[in-house]
ZAMARGU-4260 file (C-alpha; in steps of 0.2 Angstrom, whole numbers, plus 5000, padded with zeros to 4 digits):
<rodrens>
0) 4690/6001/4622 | 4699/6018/4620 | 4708/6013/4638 | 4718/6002/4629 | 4723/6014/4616
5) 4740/6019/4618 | 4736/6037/4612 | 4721/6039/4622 | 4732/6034/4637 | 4746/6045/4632
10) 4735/6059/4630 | 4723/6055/4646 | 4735/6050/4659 | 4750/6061/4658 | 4735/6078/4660
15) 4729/6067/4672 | 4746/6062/4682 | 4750/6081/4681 | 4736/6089/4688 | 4735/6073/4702
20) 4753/6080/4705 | 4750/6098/4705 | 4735/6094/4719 | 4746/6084/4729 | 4759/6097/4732
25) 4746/6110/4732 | 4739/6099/4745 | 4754/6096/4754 | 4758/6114/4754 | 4740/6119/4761
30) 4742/6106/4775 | 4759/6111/4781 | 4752/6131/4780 | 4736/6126/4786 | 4747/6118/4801
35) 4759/6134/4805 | 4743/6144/4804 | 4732/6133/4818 | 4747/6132/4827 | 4750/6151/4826
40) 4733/6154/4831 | 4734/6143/4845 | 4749/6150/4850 | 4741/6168/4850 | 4728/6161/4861
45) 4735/6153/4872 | 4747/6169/4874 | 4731/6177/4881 | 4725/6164/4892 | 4741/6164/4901
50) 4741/6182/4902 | 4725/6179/4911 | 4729/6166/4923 | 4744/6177/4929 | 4731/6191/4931
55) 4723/6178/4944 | 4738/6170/4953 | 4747/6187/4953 | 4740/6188/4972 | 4743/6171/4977
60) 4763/6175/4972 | 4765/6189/4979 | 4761/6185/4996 | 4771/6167/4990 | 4754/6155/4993
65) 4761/6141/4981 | 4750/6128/4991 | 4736/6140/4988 | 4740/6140/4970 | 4742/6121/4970
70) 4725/6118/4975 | 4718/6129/4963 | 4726/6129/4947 | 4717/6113/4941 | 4701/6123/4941
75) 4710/6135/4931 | 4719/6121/4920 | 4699/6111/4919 | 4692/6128/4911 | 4707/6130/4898
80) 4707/6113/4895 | 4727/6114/4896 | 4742/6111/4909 | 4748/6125/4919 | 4764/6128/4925
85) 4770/6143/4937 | 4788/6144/4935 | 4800/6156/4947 | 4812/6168/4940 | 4826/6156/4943
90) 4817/6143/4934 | 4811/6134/4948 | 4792/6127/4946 | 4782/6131/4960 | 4766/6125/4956
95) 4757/6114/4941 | 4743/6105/4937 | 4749/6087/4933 | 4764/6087/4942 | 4770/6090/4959
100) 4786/6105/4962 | 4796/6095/4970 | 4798/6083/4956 | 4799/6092/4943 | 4819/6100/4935
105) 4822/6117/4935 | 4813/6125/4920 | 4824/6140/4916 | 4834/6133/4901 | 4818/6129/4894
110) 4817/6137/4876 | 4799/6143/4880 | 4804/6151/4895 | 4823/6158/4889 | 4810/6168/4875
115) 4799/6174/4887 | 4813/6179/4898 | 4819/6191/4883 | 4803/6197/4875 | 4791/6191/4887
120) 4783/6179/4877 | 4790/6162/4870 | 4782/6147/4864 | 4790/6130/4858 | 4785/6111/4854
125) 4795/6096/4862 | 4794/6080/4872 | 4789/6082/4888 | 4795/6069/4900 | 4781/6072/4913
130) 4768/6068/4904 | 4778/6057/4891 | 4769/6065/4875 | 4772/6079/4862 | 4765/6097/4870
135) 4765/6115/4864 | 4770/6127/4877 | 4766/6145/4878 | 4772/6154/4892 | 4773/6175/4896
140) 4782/6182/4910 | 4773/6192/4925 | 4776/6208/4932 | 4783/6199/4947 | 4797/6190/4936
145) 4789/6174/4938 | 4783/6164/4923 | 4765/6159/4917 | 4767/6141/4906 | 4752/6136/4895
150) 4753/6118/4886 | 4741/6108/4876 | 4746/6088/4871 | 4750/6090/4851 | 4734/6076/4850
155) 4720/6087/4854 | 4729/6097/4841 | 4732/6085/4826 | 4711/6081/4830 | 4708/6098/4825
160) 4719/6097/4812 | 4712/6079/4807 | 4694/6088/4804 | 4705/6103/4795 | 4714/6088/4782
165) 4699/6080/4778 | 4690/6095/4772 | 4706/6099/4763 | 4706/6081/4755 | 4687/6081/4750
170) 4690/6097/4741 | 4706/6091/4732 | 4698/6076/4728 | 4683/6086/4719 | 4694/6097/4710
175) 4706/6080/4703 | 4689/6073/4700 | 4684/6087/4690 | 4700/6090/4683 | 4701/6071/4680
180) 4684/6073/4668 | 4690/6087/4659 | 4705/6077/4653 | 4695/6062/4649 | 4683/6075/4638
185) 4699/6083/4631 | 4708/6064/4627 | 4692/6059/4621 | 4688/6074/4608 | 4706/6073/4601
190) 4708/6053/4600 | 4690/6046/4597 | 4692/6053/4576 | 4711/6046/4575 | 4703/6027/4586
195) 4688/6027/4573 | 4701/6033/4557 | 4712/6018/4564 | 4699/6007/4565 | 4692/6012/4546
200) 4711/6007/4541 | 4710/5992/4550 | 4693/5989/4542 | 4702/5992/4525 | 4716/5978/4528
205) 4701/5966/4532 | 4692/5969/4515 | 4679/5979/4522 | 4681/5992/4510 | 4664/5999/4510
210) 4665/6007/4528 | 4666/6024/4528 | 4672/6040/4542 | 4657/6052/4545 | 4670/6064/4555
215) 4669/6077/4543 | 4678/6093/4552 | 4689/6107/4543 | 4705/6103/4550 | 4719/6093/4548
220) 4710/6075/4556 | 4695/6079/4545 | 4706/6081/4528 | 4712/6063/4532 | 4697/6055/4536
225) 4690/6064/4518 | 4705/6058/4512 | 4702/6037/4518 | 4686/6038/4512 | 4693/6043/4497
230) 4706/6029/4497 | 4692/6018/4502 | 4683/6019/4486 | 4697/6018/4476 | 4702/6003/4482
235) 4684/5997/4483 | 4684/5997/4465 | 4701/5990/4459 | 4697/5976/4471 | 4678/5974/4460
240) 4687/5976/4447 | 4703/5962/4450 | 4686/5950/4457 | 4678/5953/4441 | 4695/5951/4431
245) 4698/5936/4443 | 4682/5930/4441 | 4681/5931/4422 | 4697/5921/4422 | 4692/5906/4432
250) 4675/5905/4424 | 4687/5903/4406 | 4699/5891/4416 | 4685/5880/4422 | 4677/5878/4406
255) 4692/5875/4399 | 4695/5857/4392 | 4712/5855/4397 | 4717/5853/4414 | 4724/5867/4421
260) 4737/5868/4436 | 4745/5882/4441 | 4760/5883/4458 | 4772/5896/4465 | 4786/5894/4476
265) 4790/5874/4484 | 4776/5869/4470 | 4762/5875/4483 | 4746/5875/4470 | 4736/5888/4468
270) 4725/5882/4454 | 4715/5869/4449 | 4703/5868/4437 | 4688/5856/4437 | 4696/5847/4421
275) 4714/5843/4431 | 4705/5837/4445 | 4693/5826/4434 | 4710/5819/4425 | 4721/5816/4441
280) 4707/5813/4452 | 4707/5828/4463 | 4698/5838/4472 | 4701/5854/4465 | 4697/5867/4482
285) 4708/5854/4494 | 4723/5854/4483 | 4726/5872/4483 | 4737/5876/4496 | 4745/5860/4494
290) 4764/5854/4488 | 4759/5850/4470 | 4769/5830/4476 | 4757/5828/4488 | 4742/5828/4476
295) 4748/5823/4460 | 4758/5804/4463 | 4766/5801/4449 | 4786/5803/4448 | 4789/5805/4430
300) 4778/5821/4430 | 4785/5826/4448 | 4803/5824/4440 | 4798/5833/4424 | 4791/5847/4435
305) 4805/5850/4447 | 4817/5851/4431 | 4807/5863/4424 | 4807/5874/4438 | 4828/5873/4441
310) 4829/5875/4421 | 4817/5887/4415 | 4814/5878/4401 | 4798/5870/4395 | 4793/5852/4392
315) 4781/5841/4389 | 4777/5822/4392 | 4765/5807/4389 | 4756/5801/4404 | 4744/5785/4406
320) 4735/5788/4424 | 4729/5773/4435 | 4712/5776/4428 | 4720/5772/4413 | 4716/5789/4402
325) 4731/5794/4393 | 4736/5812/4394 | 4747/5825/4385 | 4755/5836/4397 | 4766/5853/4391
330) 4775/5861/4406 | 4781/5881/4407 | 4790/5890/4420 | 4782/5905/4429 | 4792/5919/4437
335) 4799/5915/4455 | 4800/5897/4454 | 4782/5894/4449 | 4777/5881/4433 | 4760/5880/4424
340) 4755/5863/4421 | 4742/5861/4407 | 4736/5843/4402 | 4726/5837/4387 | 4715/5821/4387
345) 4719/5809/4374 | 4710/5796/4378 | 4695/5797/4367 | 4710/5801/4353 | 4722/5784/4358
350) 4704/5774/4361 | 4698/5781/4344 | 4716/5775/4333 | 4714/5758/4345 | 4695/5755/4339
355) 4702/5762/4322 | 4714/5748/4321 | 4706/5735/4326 | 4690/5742/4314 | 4703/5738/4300
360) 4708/5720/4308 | 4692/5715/4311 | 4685/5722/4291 | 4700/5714/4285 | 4699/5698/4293
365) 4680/5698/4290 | 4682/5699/4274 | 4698/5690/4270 | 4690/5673/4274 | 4675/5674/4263
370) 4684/5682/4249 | 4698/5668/4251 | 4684/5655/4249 | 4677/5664/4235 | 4692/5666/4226
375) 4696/5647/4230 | 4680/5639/4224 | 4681/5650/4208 | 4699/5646/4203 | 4692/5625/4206
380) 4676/5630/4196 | 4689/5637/4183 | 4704/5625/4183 | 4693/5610/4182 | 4682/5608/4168
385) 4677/5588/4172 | 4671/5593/4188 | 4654/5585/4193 | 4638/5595/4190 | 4633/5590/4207
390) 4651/5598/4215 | 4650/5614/4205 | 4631/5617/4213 | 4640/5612/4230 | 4652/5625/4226
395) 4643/5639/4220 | 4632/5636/4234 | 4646/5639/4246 | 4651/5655/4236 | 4633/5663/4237
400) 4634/5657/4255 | 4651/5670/4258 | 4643/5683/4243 | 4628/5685/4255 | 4641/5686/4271
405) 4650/5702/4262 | 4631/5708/4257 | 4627/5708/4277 | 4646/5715/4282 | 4645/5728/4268
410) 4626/5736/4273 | 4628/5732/4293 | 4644/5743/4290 | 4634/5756/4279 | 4622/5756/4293
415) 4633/5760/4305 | 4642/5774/4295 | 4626/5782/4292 | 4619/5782/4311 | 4636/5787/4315
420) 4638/5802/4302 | 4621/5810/4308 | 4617/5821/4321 | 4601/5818/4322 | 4587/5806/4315
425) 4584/5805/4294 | 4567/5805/4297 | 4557/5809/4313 | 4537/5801/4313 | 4525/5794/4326
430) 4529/5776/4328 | 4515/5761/4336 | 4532/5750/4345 | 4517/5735/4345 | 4514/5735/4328
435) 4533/5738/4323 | 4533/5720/4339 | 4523/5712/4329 | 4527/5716/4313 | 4547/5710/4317
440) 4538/5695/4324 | 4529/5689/4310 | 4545/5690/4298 | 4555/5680/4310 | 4542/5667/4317
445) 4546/5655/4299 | 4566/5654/4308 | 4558/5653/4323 | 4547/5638/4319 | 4561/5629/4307
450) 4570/5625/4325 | 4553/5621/4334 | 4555/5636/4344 | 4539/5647/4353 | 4540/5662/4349
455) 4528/5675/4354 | 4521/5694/4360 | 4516/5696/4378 | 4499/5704/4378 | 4498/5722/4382
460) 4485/5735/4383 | 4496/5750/4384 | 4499/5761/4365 | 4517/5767/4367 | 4522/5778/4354
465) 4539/5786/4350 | 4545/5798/4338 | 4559/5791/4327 | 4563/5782/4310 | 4552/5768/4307
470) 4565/5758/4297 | 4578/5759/4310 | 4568/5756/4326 | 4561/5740/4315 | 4579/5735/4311
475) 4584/5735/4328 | 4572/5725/4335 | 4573/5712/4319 | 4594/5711/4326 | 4587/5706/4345
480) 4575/5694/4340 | 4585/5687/4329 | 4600/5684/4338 | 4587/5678/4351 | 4582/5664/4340
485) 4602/5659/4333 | 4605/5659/4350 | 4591/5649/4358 | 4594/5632/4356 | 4578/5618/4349
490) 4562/5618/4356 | 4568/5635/4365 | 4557/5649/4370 | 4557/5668/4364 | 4545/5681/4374
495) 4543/5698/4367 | 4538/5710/4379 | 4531/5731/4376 | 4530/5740/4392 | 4530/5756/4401
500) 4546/5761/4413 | 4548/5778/4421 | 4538/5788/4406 | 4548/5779/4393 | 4545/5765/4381
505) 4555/5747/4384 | 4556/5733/4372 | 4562/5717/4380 | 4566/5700/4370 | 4569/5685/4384
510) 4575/5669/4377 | 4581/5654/4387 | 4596/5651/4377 | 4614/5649/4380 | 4618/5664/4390
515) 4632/5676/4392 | 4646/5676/4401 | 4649/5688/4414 | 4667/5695/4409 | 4657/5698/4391
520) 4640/5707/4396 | 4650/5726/4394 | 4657/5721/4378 | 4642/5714/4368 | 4641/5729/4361
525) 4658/5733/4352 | 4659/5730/4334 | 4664/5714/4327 | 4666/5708/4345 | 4658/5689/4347
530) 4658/5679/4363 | 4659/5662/4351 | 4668/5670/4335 | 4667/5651/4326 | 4647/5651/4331
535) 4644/5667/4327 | 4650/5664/4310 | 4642/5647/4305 | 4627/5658/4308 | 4630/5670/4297
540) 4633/5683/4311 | 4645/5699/4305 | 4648/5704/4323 | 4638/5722/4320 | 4621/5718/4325
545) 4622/5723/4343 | 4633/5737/4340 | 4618/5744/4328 | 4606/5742/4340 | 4616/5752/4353
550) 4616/5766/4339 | 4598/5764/4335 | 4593/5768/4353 | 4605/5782/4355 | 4600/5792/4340
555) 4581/5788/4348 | 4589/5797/4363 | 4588/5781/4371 | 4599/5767/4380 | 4601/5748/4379
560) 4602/5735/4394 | 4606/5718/4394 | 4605/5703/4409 | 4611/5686/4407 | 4617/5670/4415
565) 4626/5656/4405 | 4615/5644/4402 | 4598/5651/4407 | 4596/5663/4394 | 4596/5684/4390
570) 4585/5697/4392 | 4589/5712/4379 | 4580/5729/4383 | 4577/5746/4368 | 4573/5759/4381
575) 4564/5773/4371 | 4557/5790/4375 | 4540/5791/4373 | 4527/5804/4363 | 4519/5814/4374
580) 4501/5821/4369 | 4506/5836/4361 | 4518/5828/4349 | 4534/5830/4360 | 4545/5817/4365
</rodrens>
């Protein structure tokens, strides 16, 4: 790791290329004197040892026995381990030890032997065609004028000087080995607080702002690691304190009613909130990111947005989404090219005016016709005074008929406005569901039995109680059973049925009668809504009954369900919490 920091290097191996450097030349300069220096000594000695081998062939050259001294200068030459040459004053050889005189050049130009010939002593190193190699030659001049020549081959040499160089080596490899580990020690002391400060800053850019430096020294490295850790605090808390911000913010976006959509630059989002993402059918963490055209598909607010943007002006538009909600949407620009979209849901608000006008169609047109009959029959009953007694009881039977109508309109509609205006329930007490069964049962079964119809209570041997209103619960099983039995035809079939589902009370009323159409079971329970409008009112049906009993169950904190097929009949279901033991529903 701190091989691959540039500082460590710059500090490591420059110390390091120096003193690797210094050793060489040092090494160099050892060698070359550690060369001269064996040479010199082996030039001194050799100075001696052909001073001795004169002393022993001085004899043999003054009395000139050069065969003599052919014969036994190897000996000489085996003990000195070295060549021997005797050369004449005129630089003729007269004897050696690996060559024959005769074939041998006149020596006296020799450099070796021109020395010796002016101080006695002379030595040299050269090619020696003889013996085809490198030798050092050493020769000293007798008293007899002749010349003594010592040479060694420069191999034997560099062999003593090989053993000489590897000593030298080991030890300049210890000492750059050494020296090498000290600048490792130095660059590691002086870089190892800056690599771990760098990697604290680093740390910092990550979010890792609770690291912390424990180099704590008195100079100038230890006043910025105080001084990081310092900065690294700071900024620990502004960044808790913009999460906490941030935080407090999108807790007040998401619960926010009103969708909420926030982009920068190009329209990239950057927001969402749970109620945008419900209203255009996102999903509120993949959008962000995302051009705001690639999740949002509708032009007219893409156009509207993109001219907000280039304008800087705000606007606001209606929008009716393909699930059919109808939204209010205001638009305002954000600096650098952003735009906050923020949408309101008027749906429940455009469904309310629709239900609100057809509430007023339907009232109206309820209670035009019987009024119009009335109003009719009383103008006849008025205008003609010969009329028949037996036509004016016709005719004021046909206006109590309609005066009963607007009765039942004018209380279901009472009803309704009163389940509707409460919260909760006018009166709470414990209610027996099979006596308010039975009690329903027995008020109905005379209808029941004037169109030959069965009409009875499945047996049951549960006691389901709920808390609610007596009066209502009563009234909305009275609307099922009775609709059951307008809606059966002669000789039909009515089953009432009390029964325990899932912890919660069901009332069922199962007839075989006429059946609903598919397309009509989620509508049933709208006001004024009647599958056979002209049926519904030769019955005397005001179109509310359903719509009550929905109400009923809701303010019970229960739910309706309904199954039907055309012509087989319908089951109607109250589904009601029930009382537990300790009075709690």
């Amino acid at each position: 790791m701190l091989l691959r920091s540039r500082l460590f290097r710059r500090l490591f191996l420059p110390y390091l290329a120096l003193i690797v450097s210094m050793a060489g030349v040092l090494g160099v300069l050892a060698a070359t004197r550690l060369r001269h220096s064996h040479v010199e000594d082996r030039r001194r000695a050799f100075a001696q040892e052909a001073r001795l081998v004169a002393r022993m062939v001085r004899a043999d050259l003054q009395d000139r026995r050069f065969e003599e001294l052919q014969r036994t200068l190897p000996d000489i030459a085996a003990l000195l381990r070295a060549r021997i040459t005797i050369i004449a004053e005129d630089g003729s050889v007269l004897a050696d030890t690996m060559a024959h005189p005769r074939d041998m050049d006149n020596h006296r130009l020799r450099p070796e032997i021109v020395e010796a010939a002016a101080t006695g002593e002379g030595a040299g190193i050269r090619w020696s065609d003889t013996v085809r190699a490198d030798l050092l030659y050493v020769a000293v001049r007798t008293d007899s004028g002749c010349y003594v020549r010592l040479a060694e081959p420069l191999s034997r040499l560099a062999e003593h000087l090989a053993a000489l160089y590897w000593g030298l080596a080991i030890a300049l490899l210890a000492a750059v080995g050494a020296a090498g580990v000290l600048c490792y020690v130095f660059a590691l002391r002086h870089t190892r607080p800056l690599f771990d400060l760098a990697n604290l800053a680093e740390a910092f850019a990550r979010g890792e702002l609770e690291r912390r430096s424990t180099f704590d020294k008195g100079d100038e490295v230890g006043a910025l690691a105080r001084a990081l850790n310092d900065m690294g605090a700071s900024l620990a808390g502004l960044v808790s304190q913009v999460a906490r911000d941030k935080q407090r913010l999108l807790t007040i976006v998401s619960a926010m009613g009103d969708g909420l959509i926030a982009t920068v630059r190009h329209q990239h989002v950057v927001l969402a909130n749970p109620a945008a993402a419900s209203q255009f059918a996102l999903d509120a963490d993949k959008v962000v990111g995302k051009p705001l055209w690639e999740s949002v598909r509708y032009e007219t607010l893409l156009k509207a947005a993109a001219t907000v943007v280039q304008s800087g002006r705000p606007d606001a538009l209606d929008l009716t989404t393909t699930s059919g909600r109808v939204l209010r949407i205001d638009l305002r620009p954000l600096p650098e090219s952003g735009l906050v979209l923020v949408s309101h849901d008027k749906t429940e608000s455009a469904r309310y005016d629709e239900l609100r006008r057809e509430f007023v169609a339907n009232v109206s047109h309820e209670l035009r016709t019987p009024l119009t009959l009335i109003k009719g029959f009383v103008e006849t009953l008025r205008d003609d005074a010969d009329l028949e007694p037996r036509k004016t009881l016709e005719f004021l039977g046909i206006i109590e008929k309609h005066v009963a109508q607007l009765t039942n309109l004018v209380d279901d509609l009472l009803d309704l406005a009163e389940l509707e205006s409460r919260p909760g329930l006018p009166r709470a007490a414990k209610v027996d569901l099979s006596q308010t069964v039975q009690r329903v049962v027995d008020l109905v079964r005379p209808a029941a039995q004037k169109k030959e119809q069965s009409l009875e209570v499945a047996p049951s041997t549960e006691t389901l109680v709920v808390a609610g209103d007596p009066d209502y619960l009563e009234r909305a099983v009275m609307n099922l059973v009775d609709n059951a039995i307008k809606y059966t035809p002669a000789r039909g079939g009515i089953r009432v049925a009390l029964r325990s589902r899932d912890g919660k009370a069901v009332v069922e009323v199962i007839d075989n009668g006429i059946g609903i159409p598919p397309d009509a079971l989620p509508r049933i329970w709208e006001r004024f809504y009647r599958v056979d409008k002209s049926r519904s009112r030769e019955m005397g049906g005001t179109g509310l009954g359903l719509s009550i009993v929905k109400h009923v169950a809701q303010v019970h904190g229960g739910s309706v369900e309904v199954e039907s097929k055309v012509g087989e009949g319908s089951v109607f279901r109250i589904v009601l919490p029930l009382m537990h033991a300790n009075g709690v529903a």
